[in-house]
C-alpha positions as CSV (number, residue, x, y, z in Angstrom):
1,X,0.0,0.0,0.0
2,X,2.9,2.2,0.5
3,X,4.6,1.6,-2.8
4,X,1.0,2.8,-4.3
5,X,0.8,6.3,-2.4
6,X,4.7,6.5,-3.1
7,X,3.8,6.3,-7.3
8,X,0.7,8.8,-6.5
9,X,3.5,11.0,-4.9
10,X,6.4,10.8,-7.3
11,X,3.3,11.6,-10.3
12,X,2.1,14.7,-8.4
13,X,6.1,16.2,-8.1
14,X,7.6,15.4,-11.4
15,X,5.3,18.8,-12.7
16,X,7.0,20.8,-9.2
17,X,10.4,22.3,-9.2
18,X,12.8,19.6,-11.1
19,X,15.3,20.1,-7.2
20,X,13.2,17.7,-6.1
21,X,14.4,14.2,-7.8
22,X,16.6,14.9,-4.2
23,X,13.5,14.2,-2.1
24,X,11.7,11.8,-4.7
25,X,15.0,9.7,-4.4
26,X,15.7,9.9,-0.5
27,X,11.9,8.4,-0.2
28,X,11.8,6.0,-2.9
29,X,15.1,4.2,-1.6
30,X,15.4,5.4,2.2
31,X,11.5,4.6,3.3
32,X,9.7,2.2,0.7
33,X,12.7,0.3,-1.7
34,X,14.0,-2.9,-1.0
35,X,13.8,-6.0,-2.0
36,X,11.2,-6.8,1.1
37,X,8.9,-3.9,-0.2
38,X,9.3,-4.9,-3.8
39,X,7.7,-8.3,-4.4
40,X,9.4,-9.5,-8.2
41,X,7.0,-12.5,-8.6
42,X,3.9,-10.3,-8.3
43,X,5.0,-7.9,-10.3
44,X,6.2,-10.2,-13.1
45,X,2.7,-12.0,-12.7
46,X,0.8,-8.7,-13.0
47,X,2.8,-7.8,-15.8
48,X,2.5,-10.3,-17.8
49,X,-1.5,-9.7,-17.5
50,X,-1.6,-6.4,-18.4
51,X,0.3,-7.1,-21.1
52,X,-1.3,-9.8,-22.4
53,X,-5.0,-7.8,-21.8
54,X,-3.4,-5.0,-23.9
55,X,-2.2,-7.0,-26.9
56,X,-4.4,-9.3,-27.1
57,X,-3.6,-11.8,-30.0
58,X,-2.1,-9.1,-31.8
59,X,1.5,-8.1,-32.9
60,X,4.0,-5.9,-30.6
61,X,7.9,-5.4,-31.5
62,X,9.9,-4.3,-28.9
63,X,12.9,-1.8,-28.9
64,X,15.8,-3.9,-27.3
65,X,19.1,-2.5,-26.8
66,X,20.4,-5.1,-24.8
67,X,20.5,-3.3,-21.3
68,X,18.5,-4.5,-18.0
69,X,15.5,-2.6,-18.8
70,X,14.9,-3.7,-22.5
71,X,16.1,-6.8,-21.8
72,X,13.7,-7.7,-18.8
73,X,10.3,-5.7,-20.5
74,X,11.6,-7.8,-23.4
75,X,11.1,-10.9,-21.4
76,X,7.8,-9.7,-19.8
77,X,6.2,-9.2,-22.9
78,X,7.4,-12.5,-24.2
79,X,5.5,-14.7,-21.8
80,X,2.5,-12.8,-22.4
81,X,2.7,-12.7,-26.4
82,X,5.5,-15.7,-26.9
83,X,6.0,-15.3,-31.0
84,X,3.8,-12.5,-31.5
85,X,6.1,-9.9,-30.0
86,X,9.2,-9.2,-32.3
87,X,12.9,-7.8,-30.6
88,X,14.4,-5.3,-32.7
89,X,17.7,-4.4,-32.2
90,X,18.8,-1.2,-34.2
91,X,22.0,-0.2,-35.0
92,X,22.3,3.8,-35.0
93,X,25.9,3.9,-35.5
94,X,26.7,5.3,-32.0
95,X,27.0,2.0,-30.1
96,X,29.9,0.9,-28.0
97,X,32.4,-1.1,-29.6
98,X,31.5,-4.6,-30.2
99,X,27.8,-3.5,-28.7
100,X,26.1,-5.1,-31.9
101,X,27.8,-8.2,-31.8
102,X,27.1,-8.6,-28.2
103,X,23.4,-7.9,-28.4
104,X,23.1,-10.6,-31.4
105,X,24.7,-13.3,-30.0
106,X,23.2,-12.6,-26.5
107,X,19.4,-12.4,-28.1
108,X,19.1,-14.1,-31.3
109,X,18.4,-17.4,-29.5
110,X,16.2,-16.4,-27.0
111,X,13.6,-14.0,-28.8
112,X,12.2,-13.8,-31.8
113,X,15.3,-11.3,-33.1
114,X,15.7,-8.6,-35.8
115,X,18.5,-6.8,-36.2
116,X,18.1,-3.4,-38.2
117,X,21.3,-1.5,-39.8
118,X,20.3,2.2,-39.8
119,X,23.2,4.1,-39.4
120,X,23.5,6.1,-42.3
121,X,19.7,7.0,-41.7
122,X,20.5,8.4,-37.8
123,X,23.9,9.9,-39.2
124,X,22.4,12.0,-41.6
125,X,19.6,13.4,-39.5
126,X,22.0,14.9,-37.0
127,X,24.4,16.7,-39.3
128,X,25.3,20.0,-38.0
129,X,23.2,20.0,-34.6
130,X,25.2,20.5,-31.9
131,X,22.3,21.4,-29.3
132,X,22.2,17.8,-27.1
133,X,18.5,18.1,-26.7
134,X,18.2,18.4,-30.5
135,X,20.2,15.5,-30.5
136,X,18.2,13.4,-28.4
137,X,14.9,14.6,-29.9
138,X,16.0,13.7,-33.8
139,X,17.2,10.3,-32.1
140,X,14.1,9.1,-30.9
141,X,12.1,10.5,-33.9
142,X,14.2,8.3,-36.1
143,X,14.0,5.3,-33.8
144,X,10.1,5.4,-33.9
145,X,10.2,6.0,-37.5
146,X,12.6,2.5,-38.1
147,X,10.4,0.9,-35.7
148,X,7.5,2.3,-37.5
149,X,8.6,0.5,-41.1
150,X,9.5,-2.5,-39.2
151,X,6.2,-2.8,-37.2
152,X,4.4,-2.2,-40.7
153,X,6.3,-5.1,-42.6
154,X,5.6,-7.7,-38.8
155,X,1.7,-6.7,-39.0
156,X,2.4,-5.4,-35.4
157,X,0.5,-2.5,-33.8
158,X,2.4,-2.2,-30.3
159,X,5.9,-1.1,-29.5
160,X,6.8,-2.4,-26.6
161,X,9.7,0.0,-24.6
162,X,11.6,-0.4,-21.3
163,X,11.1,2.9,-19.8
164,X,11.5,3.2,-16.1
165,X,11.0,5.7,-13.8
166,X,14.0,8.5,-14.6
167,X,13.5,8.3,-17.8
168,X,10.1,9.9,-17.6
169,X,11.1,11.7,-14.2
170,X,13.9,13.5,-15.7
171,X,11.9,14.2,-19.6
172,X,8.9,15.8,-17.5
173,X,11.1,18.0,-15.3
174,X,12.8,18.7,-18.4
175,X,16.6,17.8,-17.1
176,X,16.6,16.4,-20.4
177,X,15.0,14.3,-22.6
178,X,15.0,10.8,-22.7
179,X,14.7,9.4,-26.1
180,X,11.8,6.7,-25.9
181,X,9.9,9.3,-24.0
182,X,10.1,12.6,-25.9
183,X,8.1,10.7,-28.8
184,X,7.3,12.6,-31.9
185,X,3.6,13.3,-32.5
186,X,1.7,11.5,-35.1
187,X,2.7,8.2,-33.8
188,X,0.5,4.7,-35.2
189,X,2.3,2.3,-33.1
190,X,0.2,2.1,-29.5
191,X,3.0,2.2,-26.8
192,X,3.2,-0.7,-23.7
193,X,5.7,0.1,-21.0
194,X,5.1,-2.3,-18.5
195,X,8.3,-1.6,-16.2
196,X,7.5,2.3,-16.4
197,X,7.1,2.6,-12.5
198,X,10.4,0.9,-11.9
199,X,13.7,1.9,-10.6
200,X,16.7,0.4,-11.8
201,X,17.4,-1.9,-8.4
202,X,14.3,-3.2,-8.8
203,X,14.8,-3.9,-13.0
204,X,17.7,-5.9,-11.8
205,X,15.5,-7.5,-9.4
206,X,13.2,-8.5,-11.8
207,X,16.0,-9.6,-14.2
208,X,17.6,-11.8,-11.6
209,X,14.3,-13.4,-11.1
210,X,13.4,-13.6,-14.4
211,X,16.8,-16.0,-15.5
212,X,18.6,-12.9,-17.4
213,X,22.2,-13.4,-16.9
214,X,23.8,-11.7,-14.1
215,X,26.4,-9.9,-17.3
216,X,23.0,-8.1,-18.4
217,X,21.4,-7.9,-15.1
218,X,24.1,-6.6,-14.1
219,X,25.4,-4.3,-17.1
220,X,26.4,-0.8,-16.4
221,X,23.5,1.6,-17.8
222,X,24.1,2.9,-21.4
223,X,21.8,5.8,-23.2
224,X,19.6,4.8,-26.0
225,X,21.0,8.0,-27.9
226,X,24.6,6.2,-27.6
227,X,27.7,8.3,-27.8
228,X,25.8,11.5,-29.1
229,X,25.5,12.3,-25.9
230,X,28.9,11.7,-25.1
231,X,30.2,13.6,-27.9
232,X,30.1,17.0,-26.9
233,X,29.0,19.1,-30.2
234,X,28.4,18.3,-33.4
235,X,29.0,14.7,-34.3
236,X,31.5,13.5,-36.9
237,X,32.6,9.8,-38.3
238,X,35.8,10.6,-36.6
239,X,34.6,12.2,-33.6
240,X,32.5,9.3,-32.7
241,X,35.2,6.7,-33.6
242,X,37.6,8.7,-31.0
243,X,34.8,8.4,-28.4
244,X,34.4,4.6,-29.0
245,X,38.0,4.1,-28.6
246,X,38.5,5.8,-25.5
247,X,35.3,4.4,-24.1
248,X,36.5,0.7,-24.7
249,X,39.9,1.7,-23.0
250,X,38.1,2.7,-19.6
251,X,35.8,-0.2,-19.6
252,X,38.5,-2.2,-20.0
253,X,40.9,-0.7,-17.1
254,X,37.4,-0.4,-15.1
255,X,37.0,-4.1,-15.0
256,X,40.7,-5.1,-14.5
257,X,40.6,-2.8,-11.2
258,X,37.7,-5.3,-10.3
259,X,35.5,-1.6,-10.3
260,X,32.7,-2.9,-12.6
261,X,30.5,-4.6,-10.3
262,X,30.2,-1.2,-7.7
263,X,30.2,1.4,-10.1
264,X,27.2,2.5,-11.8
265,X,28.6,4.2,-15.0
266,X,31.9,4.4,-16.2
267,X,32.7,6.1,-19.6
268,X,34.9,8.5,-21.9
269,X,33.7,11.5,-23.2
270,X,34.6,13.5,-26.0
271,X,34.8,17.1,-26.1
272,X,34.6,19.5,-28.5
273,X,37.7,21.9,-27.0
274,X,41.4,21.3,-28.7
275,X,44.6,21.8,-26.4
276,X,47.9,21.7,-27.0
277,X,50.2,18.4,-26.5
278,X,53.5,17.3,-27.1
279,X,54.1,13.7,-28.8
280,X,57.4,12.1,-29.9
281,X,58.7,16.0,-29.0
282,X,56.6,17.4,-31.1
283,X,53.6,19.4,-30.7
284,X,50.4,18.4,-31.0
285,X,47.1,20.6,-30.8
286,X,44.4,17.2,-29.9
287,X,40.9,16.5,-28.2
288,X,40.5,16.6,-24.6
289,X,38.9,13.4,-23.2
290,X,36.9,13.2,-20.0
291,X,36.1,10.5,-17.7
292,X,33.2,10.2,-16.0
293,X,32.6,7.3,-12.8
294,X,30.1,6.8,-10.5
295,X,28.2,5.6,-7.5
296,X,24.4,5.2,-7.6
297,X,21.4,3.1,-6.6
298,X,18.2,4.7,-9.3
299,X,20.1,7.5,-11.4
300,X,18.2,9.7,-9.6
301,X,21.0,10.8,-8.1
302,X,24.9,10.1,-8.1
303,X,28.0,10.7,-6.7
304,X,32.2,10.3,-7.5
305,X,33.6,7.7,-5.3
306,X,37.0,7.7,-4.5
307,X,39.0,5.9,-7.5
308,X,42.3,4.3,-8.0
309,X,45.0,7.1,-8.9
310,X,47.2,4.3,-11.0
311,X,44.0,3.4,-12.8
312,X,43.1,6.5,-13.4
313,X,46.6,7.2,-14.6
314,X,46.6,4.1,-16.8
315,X,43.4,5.3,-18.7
316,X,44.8,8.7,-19.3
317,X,48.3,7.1,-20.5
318,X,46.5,4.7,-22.4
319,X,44.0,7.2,-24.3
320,X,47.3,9.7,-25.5
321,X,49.2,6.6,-26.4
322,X,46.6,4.7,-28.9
323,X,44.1,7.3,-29.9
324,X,46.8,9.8,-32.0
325,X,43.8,12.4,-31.8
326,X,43.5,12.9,-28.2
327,X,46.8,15.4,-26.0
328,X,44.8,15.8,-23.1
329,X,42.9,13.1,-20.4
330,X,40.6,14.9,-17.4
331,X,38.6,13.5,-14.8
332,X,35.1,14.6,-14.0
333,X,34.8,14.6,-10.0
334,X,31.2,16.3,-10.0
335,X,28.6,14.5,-8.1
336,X,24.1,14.5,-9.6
337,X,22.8,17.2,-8.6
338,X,24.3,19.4,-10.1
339,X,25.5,17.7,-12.4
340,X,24.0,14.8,-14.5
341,X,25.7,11.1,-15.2
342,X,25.6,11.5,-18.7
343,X,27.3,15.2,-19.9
344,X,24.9,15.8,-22.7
C-alpha cells in the first residue's frame, strides 16, 4: 500500500520544481525500496497480464538495446505474447564497440530477433546539430520511425519500450530528454511500458528473477541515444570513432581494477575543446577526453567515489598513447545534482 501512495506522490512532483528528484530519491530508496517492499514475482505475474490484456492476439515489436531494462520488458512481454512480439535491435551507428555483436549473440536465441542496420539514416539526420537536446529529440524520432517501417512489414500494432522511472522523471522535469519518452507526435504504433514505475534496483530485481544473466542484469547503464551524448557538439565519423575508442579503453581498465560490479557508470567522453600536447617532441594541438565514474542506486542521483590514482593514470596514459587524436585526459569529480551522469 505504501509503494501505491509513493507512485501517486512521485506523479504529483515530477510537474514541481525539477530540485526535487533529491526528495523523490531519499523516499523511494530510504522509506519504501528494497527487495522486502518490492515483491518481483507479483509484479512479473501482474505484468505479464496487463500485457497480455493490452495485446491481445495481436503483434508488438519491442525496442531492445540489450540493457536491464529492454532486456527484462523484453522478457515480460514474451511470456505474455510468446511469438507474436518481435525484438528489434537497431543499429544507430553510435553503439559501444562490439555492442552489436554482443546484443546478437546474447538475443538471437532467445527471442524472436531482428536486427536493423540504420546508421546512415540516424547519421544523416544529426548533421550540423550540436544542441544535445536536438540530438536526443531527432534520435528518438528516427527510432520510432525504423520501428514504425518494421512494425508495418511484422503486422504489429504495439511497440513495446523499457522505460523506467527516470526516464520519464527527468523528460517531465525537463533535465533532459530521454529518447523513448520525448516521442514525436503522429505516432500509429500504441505504446506498452510495462516496467515504467520501476527503478533500476528493482529492474535488476526483476532480471535476476526472471533468468537474465547476471552480465545483463548486471550491465552498467548505457543511453539509448549512444555516444551522441557523449560527444560533446556536433557529431562526426571521426569524432565518434575517438569516443568509442576511448570508451572501450576505460571499460577495460574499469574491470581489470575489479571496479565494474560497484560502479554504476563508467565512460569516456569527447569534447569539442582542442589543447595543445606534445608527442614524440613534437607538438600536438588534440581533443580533450573526459572520464566520467560513478556511485548510484536509481540515477536519480549520483556521486564520484574515491578511485584508483594508477588506474586513473593508466586510462589517461593509455587514451594519449593509442588514440593519436587525443593530448589531453581529465577527470570529471562532480557529483548528480548538479550535475547529470551522462554530460549531454
Amino acid at each position: 500500500m505504501a509503494q501505491r501512495y509513493l507512485k501517486i506522490f512521485l506523479r504529483f512532483v515530477r510537474v514541481l520544481n525539477v530540485n526535487l528528484i533529491v526528495i523523490i530519491s531519499i523516499a523511494n530508496n530510504t522509506i519504501l525500496k528494497g527487495e522486502k517492499m518490492f515483491n518481483p514475482s507479483s509484479f512479473i505475474q501482474e505484468a505479464i497480464h496487463e500485457i497480455k490484456k493490452t495485446v491481445g492476439d495481436k503483434k508488438a515489436i519491442i525496442a531492445l538495446s540489450g540493457g536491464v531494462d529492454s532486456s527484462v520488458a523484453s522478457v515480460l512481454a514474451s511470456k505474455a505474447i510468446e511469438d507474436n512480439l518481435i525484438a528489434v535491435f537497431v543499429d544507430h551507428g553510435l553503439l559501444r564497440e562490439g555492442e552489436a555483436d554482443y546484443v546478437k549473440n546474447t538475443f538471437q536465441k532467445r527471442l524472436n530477433f531482428r536486427f536493423v542496420s540504420a546508421e546512415d539514416e540516424f547519421l544523416d539526420k544529426l548533421k550540423g546539430v550540436e544542441d544535445p537536446e536536438e540530438k536526443r529529440k531527432i534520435i528518438g524520432e528516427v527510432f520510432i520511425r525504423v520501428f514504425e517501417r518494421i512494425a508495418e512489414e511484422e503486422g504489429a500494432e504495439f511497440l513495446v519500450q523499457g522505460t523506467i522511472a527516470p526516464d520519464w522523471i527527468e523528460s517531465q522535469g525537463k533535465i533532459k530528454s530521454h529518447h523513448n519518452v520525448a516521442l514525436p507526435h503522429g505516432l500509429v504504433l500504441e505504446i506498452v511500458e510495462p516496467i515504467r514505475e520501476l527503478y533500476k534496483d528493482e529492474v535488476r530485481i526483476l532480471g535476476t528473477k526472471l533468468g537474465l544473466p547476471p552480465e545483463i542484469v548486471n550491465r552498467q547503464p548505457y543511453p539509448g541515444p549512444g555516444l551522441a551524448v557523449r560527444v560533446v557538439g556536433e557529431l562526426s565519423s571521426e569524432k565518434i570513432e575517438i569516443c568509442r575508442k576511448a570508451n572501450a579503453i576505460v571499460e577495460d581498465e574499469v574491470k581489470k581494477e575489479g571496479l565494474d560490479e560497484t560502479l554504476w557508470q563508467y565512460f569516456a567522453v569527447l569534447t569539442d575543446t582542442k589543447v595543445t600536447g606534445v608527442k614524440g617532441d613534437i607538438r600536438d594541438y588534440g581533443y580533450l577526453v573526459i572520464l566520467r565514474m560513478v556511485e548510484s542506486l536509481d540515477a536519480m542521483t549520483a556521486n564520484v567515489p574515491e578511485l584508483p590514482w594508477n588506474m586513473i593514470k593508466t586510462i589517461s596514459q593509455r587514451i594519449t598513447a593509442e588514440i593519436h587524436e587525443v593530448t589531453h585526459v581529465a577527470l570529471s569529480v562532480s557529483d548528480k545534482p548538479p550535475s547529470t551522469i551522462e554530460f549531454a
